[in-house]
N, C-alpha and C positions, 0 to 999 in steps of 0.2 A: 706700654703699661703692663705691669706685673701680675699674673691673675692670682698671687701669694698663696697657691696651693690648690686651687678650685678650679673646673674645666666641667664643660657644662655640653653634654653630647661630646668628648672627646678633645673640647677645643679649649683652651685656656680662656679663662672667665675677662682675663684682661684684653686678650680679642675685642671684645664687646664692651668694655669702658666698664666693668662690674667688678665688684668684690667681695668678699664672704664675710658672712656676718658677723658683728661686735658682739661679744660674749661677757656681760657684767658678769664676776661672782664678788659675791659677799660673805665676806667673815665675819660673825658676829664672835666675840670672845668675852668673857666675865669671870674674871679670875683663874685665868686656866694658863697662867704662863708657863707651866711648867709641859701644855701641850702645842700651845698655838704654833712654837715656831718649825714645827712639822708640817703644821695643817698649811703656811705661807711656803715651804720649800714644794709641798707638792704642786700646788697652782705655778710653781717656778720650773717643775718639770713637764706641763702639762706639751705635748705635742702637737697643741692647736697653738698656733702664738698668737692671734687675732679677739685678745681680752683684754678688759679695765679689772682690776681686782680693788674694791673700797675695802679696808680691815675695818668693822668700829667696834672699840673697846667701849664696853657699857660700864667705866666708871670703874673699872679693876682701883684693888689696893695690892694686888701681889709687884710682882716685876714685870710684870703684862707687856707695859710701854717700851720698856728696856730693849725686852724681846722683841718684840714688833722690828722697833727702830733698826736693830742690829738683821733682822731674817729679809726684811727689804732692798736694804742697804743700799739704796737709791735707782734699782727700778723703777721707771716713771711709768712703766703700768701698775705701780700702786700706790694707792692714798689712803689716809689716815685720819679718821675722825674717832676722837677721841670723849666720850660723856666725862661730866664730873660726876657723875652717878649712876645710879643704873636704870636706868628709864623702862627698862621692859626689854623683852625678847622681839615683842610686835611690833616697840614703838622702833629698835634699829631694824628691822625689817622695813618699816615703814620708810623713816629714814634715808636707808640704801636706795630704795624704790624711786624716791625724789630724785635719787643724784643719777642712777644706770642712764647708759646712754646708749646700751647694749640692745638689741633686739631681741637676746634671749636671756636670761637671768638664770644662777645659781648659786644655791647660797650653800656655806661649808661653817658646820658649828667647830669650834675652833679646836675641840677632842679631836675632832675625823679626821680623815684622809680620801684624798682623791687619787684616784691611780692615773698614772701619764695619757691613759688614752681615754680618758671620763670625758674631757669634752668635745675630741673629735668625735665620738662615737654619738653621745645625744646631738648634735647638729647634726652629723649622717642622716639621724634616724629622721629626726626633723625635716631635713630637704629631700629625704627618699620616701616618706608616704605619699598615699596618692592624694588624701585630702589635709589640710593641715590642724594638727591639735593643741590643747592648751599647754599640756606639759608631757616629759616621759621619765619617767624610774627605772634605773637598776636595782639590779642584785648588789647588797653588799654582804661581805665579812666581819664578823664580829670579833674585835679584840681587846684583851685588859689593859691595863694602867703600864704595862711592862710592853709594849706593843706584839704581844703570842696571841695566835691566831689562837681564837678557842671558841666558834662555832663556822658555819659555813654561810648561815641566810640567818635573812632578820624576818619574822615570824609575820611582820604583818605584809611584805613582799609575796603578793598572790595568794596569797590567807584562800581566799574564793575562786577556786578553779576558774582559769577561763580558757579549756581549751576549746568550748566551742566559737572564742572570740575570733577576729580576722585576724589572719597571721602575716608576716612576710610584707618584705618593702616591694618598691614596682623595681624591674628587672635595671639591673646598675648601668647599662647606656646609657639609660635614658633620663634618668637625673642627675642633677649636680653633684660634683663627686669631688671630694677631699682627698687630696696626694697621701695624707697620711691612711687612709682606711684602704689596704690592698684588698683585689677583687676577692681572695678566700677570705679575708675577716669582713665584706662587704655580706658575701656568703652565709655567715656567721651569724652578723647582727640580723640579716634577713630571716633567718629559720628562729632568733632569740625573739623578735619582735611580734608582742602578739597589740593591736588596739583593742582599748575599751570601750565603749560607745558612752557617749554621754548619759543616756537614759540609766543604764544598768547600773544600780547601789550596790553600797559596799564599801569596802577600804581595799584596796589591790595594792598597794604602793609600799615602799622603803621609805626611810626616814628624810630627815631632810637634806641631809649630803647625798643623797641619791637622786636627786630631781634636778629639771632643768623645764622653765617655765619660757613663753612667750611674754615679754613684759608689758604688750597691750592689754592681754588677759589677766594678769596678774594688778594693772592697774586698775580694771574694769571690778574686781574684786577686791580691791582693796577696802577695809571697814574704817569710820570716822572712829580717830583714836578720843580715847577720852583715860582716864588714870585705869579704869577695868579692864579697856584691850590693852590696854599696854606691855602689861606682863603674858599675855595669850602665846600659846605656841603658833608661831608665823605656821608650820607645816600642815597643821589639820585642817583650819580655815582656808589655807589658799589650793591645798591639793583638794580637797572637795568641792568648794566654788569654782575652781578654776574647770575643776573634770567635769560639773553640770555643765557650765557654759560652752567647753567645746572638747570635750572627752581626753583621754590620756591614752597613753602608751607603756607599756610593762615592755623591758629588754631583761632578758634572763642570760643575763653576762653580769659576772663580777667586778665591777667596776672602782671600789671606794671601801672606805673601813670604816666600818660604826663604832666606837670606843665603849664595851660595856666597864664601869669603873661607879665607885660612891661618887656622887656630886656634892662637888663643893665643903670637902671633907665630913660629909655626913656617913662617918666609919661603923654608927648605930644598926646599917640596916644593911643588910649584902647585897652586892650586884649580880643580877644571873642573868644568862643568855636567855634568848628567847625559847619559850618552853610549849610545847602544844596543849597539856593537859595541867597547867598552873598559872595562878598571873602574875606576871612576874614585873610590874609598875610598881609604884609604891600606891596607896590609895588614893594620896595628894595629886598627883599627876593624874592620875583618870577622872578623876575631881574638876582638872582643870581642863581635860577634852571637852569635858559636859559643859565648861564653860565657852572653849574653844565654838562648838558647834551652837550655843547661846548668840556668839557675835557672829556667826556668819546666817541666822536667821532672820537677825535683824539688817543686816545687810542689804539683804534679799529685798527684804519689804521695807527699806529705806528707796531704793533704787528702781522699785515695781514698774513706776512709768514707762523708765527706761528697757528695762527688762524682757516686759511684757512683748517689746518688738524682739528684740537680740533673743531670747531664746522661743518665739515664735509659742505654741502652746502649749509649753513645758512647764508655763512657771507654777501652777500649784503642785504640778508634779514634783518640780525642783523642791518646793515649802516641805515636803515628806521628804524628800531624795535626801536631801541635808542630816534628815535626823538619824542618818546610819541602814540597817538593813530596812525593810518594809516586811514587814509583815503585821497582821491584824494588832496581835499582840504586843510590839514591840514599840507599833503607831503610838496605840489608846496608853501605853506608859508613857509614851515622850508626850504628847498632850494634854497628862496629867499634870506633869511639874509645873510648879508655880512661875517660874522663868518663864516657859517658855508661853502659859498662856497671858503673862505680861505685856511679854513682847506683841504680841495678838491683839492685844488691848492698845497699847503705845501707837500702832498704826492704823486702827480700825479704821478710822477717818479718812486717812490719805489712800487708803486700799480703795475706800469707795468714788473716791477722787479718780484714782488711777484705772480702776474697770468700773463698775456699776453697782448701785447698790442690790440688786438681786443676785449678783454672780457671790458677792461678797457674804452676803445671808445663808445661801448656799453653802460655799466654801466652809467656810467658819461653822455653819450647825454640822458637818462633815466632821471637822477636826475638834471642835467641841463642846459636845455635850453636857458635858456637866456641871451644875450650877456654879463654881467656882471660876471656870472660867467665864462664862456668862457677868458674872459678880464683878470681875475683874475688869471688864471692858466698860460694866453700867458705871463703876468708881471712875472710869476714864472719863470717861463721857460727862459725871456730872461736876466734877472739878475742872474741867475746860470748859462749862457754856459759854462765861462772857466771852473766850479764844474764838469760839466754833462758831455763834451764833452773826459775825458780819459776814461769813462766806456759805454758810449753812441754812435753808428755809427751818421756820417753826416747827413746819408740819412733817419735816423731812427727819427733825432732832427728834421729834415726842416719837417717830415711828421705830426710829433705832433705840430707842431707850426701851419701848414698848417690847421689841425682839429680845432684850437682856434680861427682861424680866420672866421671873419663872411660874407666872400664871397665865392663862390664854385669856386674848382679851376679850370675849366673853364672860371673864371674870373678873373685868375691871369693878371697882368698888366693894368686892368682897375681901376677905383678912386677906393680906398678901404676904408672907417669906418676911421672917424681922427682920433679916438680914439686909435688905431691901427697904426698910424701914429705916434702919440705921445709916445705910447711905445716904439717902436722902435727908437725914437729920444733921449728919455731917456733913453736907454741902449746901445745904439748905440756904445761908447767908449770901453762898455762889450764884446759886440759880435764881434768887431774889436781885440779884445785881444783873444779871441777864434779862430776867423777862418781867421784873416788876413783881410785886407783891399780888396788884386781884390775880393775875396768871398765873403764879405758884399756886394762890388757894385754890382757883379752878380746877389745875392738875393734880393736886394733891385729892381732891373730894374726885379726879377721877379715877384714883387709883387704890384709895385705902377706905376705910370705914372709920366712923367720925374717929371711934377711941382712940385707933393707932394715927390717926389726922393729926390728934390735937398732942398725942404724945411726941409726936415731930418736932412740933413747933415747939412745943413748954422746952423739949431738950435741946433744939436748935438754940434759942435763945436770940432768935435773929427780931431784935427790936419791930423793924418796918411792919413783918408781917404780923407780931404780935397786934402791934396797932389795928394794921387794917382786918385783921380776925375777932378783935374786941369793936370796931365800929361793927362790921356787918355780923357780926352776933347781936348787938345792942340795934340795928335794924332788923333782924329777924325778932326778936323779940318784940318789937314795937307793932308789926303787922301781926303778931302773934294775938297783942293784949289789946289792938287798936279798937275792934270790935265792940269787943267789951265795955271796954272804958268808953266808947262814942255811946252805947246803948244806957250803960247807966247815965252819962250825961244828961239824955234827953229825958232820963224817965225823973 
C-alpha cells in the first residue's frame, strides 16, 4: 500500500496501513464570475492532491455557473452546490461544514488565490506541532481587480506582536512528514511558525483564504443558523471561537492572495490596502464584525454545559476573550451595548442550569452593572414565568428577580425605579397566569408602595387581578367599618 506522500520517522506511512489527511476546501462565490475561475485553477494546482474541493454558488445571476461548470471540467475532486439565492455567507459555510469529510477544512472566497503550496504547508504545520490546534494562518498578498501585486501583508496578520509566543515545529525526524515539504522549507515553516495560546486576546490572523481549520473544532463551534447569522462573516466567528477553544498558529510565509477590489460593483466607494494609521473597511462591514462577535457570544452560552468541561475553567474567561482586546475600558463598552446585554438576559436561566446560581450572580454583577442590563434580564424573566416556573422553584424565581431589581431588599415596599414598574405592568397578565392572582398581589405589595401597586394594575388591565384587588379591598374595608357598624348596632 502506497503511503501517497507521507513517511512517518523516515518510513513510508503505507508501511503501516496509514494515510494522510483529507483536506475539504470550500469555495463560496456570489457573483464573482468574473474571478472564481482562478480561485478553482488554483486548488487544481495545489501540491497536496489528497482534497474534496465543494464550490457553492450563493445564488449568482452573473455567469458564475458557466464558469464553474467549464474550471472543473469534470475533476471528481469537485462538487457543486448551487443556491437559487443567496442564503448568506454563514449559512454556505455552514452548508460546506455538513457536507467536509475532510479532517481539516479551508475555505477560499472566490476573489482569492491559493498558492500551490497552501495546503501542504498548513498540514505540515499541523502534524509538526508538538500539541495540536484548532486552526493556522498565513501571510498573504494583497491584489487589485487586474491581479498586480500592490501590497505585501494584510494588516490584521499579527496586528499584536507575538514574538514572545512559542516558535518553531518539533525537530522534522520526528513527525510525519510530506514529500512535497523538502527539509529547507521544513526549515522554513519552522522558524515562520510562531503558536498562539488559547488564552491570549486579540485578532492575530489573515483573512479567510489564509486559514485552515480542524473540522471537529470548527464543528464544536459552529452557531444555530437563524436569517441574522446567516449573512455573518463565516471568518471572525470561527477564527475566535475556534482560537478559545484550542489556540492557533500564525506561519509568516506568503501563501495565498487577498483580492483588494469594490465589491459587488459598488464603484461609490474605493478599495485600499490595508493601512496602519486609517480604517480602511467600509463602516457596514465593521458593523457587521460587531454582529459577527454578537453570534459567537451567544454561542458560547448556548453550548455552556458543554463547554464548561471542553475548555475546563476558561469559560467566563472565554465570555470576555470573545469581545476582542481585554481591557477595563474596552470590557465595560462591550457590556454596555444593548445586544450584547440581550444576549445575557436570553440565557440567564440556562447559565444557572449549567453552573450554579451564585457563580452566575457573580459573574453577571462582574459584567454588568448597570441598570439596563439588569432591566434587560428582569423583562426576561417576567415574560417567561408560565415557561420557567415547572422547572424553576417559586422561591428560586422571586430571588432572581429580586437581584435584577435596582433597590436592596431592605427596601422592598418603598417607591421602586418606574421602570420596574413598567415591567411588571407589561407582564403583569404573564405572571398572573403563572402564580395566580392572591400571589401576584402579595408580590406586588412586596415590592412597591400601594400608589405605584395600584398604577400597575389600573395599567395592566389584567381583568383576574382587578377582580381579586376589588374583593380584598371591599374585605379590607369591611374589617375597617365592622367595628363601627357592630357598635352602633347594639347601641
Amino acid at each position: 500500500m502506497a503511503g501517497d506522500g507521507l513517511t512517518i520517522g523516515g518510513v513510508d506511512s503505507g508501511e503501516y496501513g496509514l494515510k494522510p489527511p483529507l483536506v475539504s476546501v470550500v469555495i463560496v462565490n456570489w457573483d464573482y464570475g468574473r474571478f472564481v475561475g482562478a480561485a478553482i485553477d488554483s486548488i487544481r494546482r495545489q501540491d497536496y492532491p489528497h482534497f474534496e474541493c465543494l464550490i457553492v454558488d450563493n445564488g449568482s445571476t452573473d455567469d458564475s455557473r458557466a464558469v464553474i461548470a467549464r474550471h472543473v471540467a469534470g475533476d471528481p475532486r469537485f462538487s457543486t452546490l448551487f443556491f437559487d439565492r443567496n442564503h448568506g455567507q454563514m449559512a454556505a459555510w455552514l452548508e460546506a461544514l455538513d457536507r467536509a469529510k475532510g479532517e481539516f477544512v479551508t475555505v477560499l472566497d472566490s476573489d482569492d488565490i491559493k498558492f500551490p503550496n497552501f495546503i501542504s504547508s498548513h498540514v505540515q504545520v499541523h502534524l509538526a506541532l508538538r500539541l495540536g490546534i484548532a486552526f493556522t494562518s498565513s501571510r498573504v498578498v494583497e491584489i487589485d481587480a487586474e491581479d498586480r501585486v500592490i501590497s505585501g501583508a494584510n494588516l490584521g496578520f499579527g496586528f499584536i506582536p507575538f514574538d514572545d509566543a512559542p516558535h518553531g515545529l518539533e525537530p522534522r525526524d520526528s513527525v510525519p512528514r510530506l514529500a512535497t515539504i523538502s527539509d529547507a522549507d521544513y526549515e522554513l515553516l519552522s522558524q515562520a511558525t510562531a503558536r498562539i495560546m488559547p488564552e491570549r486576546a486579540g485578532w492575530f490572523w489573515a483573512p479567510t483564504s489564509a486559514n485552515m481549520y480542524r473540522r471537529e473544532v470548527m464543528t464544536l463551534a459552529r452557531p444555530e443558523r437563524n436569517p441574522q447569522v446567516d449573512f455573518l462573516a463565516g471568518d471572525i466567528h470561527f477564527c475566535v471561537l475556534c482560537h478559545i477553544f484550542g489556540g492557533s498558529a500564525v506561519i509568516d510565509r506568503t501563501l495565498s492572495a487577498y483580492r483588494v477590489h469594490a465589491r459587488h460593483g459598488d464603484k461609490a466607494r474605493p478599495a485600499f490596502v490595508s493601512m496602519l494609521h486609517m480604517r480602511t473597511e467600509p463602516e457596514a462591514q465593521a458593523a457587521a464584525a460587531r454582529r459577527s462577535r454578537y453570534c459567537t457570544l451567544r454561542t458560547l452560552m448556548q453550548r455552556a454545559g458543554s463547554l464548561r468541561w471542553i475548555i475546563k475553567d476558561r469559560y467566563w474567561q472565554a465570555v470576555d476573550q470573545q469581545s476582542g482586546e481585554i481591557t477595563e475600558k474596552t470590557l465595560a463598552a462591550y457590556y454596555a451595548e444593548p445586544e450584547v446585554q440581550q444576549v445575557f438576559a436570553d440565557y440567564f436561566v440556562e447559565l444557572i442550569r449549567d453552573f450554579d446560581e451564585q457563580t452566575v450572580l457573580h459573574e453577571f454583577a462582574l459584567r454588568l452593572p448597570r441598570l439596563e442590563a439588569r432591566l434587560a434580564i428582569l423583562r426576561r424573566l417576567l415574560s417567561q414565568a408560565p415557561g420557567l416556573r415547572p422547572s424553576v422553584e417559586d422561591a428560586e424565581y422571586w430571588r432572581w428577580v429580586e437581584w435584577c431589581m435596582p433597590t436592596r431588599p431592605d427596601e422592598l415596599g418603598h417607591l421602586t425605579h418606574p421602570r420596574v414598574a413598567d415591567l411588571f405592568a407589561d407582564n403583569l397578565a404573564t405572571l398572573v397566569k403563572a402564580f395566580g392572582s392572591v400571589r401576584m398581589l402579595t408580590e406586588l405589595r412586596r415590592r412597591f408602595d400601594r400608589e405605584t401597586r395600584h398604577a400597575i394594575i389600573k395599567r395592566s388591565r389584567c381583568t383576574p387581578l382587578l377582580t381579586v384587588a376589588a374583593v380584598q379591598n371591599a374585605v379590607a374595608f369591611w374589617h375597617r367599618v365592622r367595628p363601627r357598624w357592630s357598635s352602633g348596632a347594639k347601641a
